[in-house]
Structure formats: C-alpha cells, structure tokens
N, C-alpha and C positions, 0 to 999 in steps of 0.2 A: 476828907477821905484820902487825901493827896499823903499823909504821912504814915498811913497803916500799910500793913504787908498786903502782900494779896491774898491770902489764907484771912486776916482780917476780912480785906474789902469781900470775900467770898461769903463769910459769914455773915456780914450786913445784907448782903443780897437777900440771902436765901431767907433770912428773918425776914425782912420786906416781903418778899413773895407769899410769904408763911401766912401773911395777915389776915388774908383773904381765903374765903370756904373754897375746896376744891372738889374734884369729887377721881378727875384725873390728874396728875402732877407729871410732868414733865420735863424731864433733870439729863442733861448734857454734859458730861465729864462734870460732874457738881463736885466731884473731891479732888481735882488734877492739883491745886493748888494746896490742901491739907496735910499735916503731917501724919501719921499712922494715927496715931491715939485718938485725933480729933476726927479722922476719918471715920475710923471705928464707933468712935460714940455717937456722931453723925448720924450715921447708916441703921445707929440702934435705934433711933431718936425718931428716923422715918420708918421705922417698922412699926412704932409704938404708936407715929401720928396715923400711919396708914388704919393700921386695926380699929383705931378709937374714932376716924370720922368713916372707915366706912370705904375707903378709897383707893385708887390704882394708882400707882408710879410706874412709869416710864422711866427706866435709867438705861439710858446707852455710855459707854463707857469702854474702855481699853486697859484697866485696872481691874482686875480681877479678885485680890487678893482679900479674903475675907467675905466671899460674896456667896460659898457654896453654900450657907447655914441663912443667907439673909433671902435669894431670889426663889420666888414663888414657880416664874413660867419662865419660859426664855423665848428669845426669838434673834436667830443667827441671818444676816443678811451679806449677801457676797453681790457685788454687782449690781445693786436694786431690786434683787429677785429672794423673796423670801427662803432661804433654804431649809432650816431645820427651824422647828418649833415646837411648844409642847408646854407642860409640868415639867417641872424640874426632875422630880423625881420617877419618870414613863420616859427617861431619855434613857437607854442602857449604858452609853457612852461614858456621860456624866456619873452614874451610879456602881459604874465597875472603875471608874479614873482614881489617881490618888488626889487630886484637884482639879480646878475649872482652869487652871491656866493650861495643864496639860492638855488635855482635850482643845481648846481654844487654838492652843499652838499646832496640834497637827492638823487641826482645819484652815487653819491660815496657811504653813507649809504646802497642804495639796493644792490651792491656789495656786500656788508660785509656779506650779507643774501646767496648770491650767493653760493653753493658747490664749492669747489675748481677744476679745471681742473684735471685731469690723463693722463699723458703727453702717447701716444700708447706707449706698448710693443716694443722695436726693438730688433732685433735678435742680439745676443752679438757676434754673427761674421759679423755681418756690421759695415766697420768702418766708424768711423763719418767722413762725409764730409764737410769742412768748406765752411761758404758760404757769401756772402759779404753784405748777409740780415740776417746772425745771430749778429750782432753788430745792429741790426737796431735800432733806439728807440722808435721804434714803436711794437716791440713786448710784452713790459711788460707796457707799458705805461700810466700811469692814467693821460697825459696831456690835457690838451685842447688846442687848435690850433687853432688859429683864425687867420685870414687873413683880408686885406685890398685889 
C-alpha cells in the first residue's frame, strides 16, 4: 500500500468497508483525496449502493461540488449546535440558490460576523471528566452532512 496514491489508498479503504452489510454508512471527507471524475462516479456509485440495500449515508464534507442532484436531507451544524436541517428540497435557501456552495458560503460568512462563544467559568477544583462526546465531531464542526 506504501507505493499507491492516496486517491488509490482511499479507494482500497472504502472497497474494505464496502464488504460488510450496512444499514447506516458513515463517510468523512471520503472524496478529499479523488480527482473529479472518480469523485463523481464515486458519489454515483453510493446512491446506486444506498437505494439497492435500503440504507442511509452520512457524508460530512467541505466539497460541495456535484452534491445538489446527489443529497437527499441535509443537516448544517455551526458550533455543536444543530442549526438548519430538513429535505433538501423544504429548504427555500437551497431551492431559490444557483448552487449549494453559494448558500453554504453565506452561512459560513455570517459566522464570521458571529461573537465568539465564552466557554462558562468552572470552578478550578472540579476536575475534568472525560466523556465519550468530547472527541465528538460534532462539537466544533463547520461540516455539512447530508444523507441519503
């Protein structure tokens, strides 16, 4: 595996994961590493596996491009806090946009506007308790999520 690309090594992955019946799939930048075409056919690839077993993808992602014809629901998350969600097609946003990136882009700009959070005072003799939702990737998250 040491001498393939990483768009190779990415594809080995996902064929491995593939192997196994799923019913949720769970996909994290899965095309950061592919070039267009193979992304594209990719992304066709998991519409056609989704329909045929039945099942829901999770894709969070920061690539937009080709996604307005692919993603079923969406779900926008700023901060750990769910903001917008829905059908793809009940967003009016998304529906009157000339693309997803536009839309995406002025929700990410009015952040920028946003004041920063202040995370509460804790009292320096509580000690931190670790917890199995502080790794989450949903607490700092500027992804978007779209499902099938």
């Amino acid at each position: 595996m040491h001498k393939v690309s990483d768009g190779q090594r990415r594809r080995v992955q996902i064929c491995m994961g593939l192997l196994h019946p799923y019913k949720v799939l769970l996909l994290d930048e899965i095309t950061v590493d592919l070039d267009v075409v193979t992304r594209m056919d990719l992304l066709g690839f998991f519409k056609e596996e989704c329909e045929q077993r039945e099942a829901t993808i999770v894709y969070a992602t920061h690539i937009f491009d080709g996604l307005e014809t692919w993603a079923t629901d969406f779900a926008y998350i700023q901060e750990g806090e769910l903001r917008r969600s829905g059908r793809y097609s009940d967003i009016e946003e998304l529906r009157s946009a000339k693309n997803l990136l536009s839309v995406v882009e002025s929700w990410l700009r009015s952040e920028t506007k946003l004041p920063k959070k202040e995370p509460p005072p804790r009292p320096e003799t509580q000690a931190r308790r670790s917890s199995p939702f502080d790794a989450s990737p949903f607490r700092s998250s500027r992804h978007m999520a779209y499902y099938r």
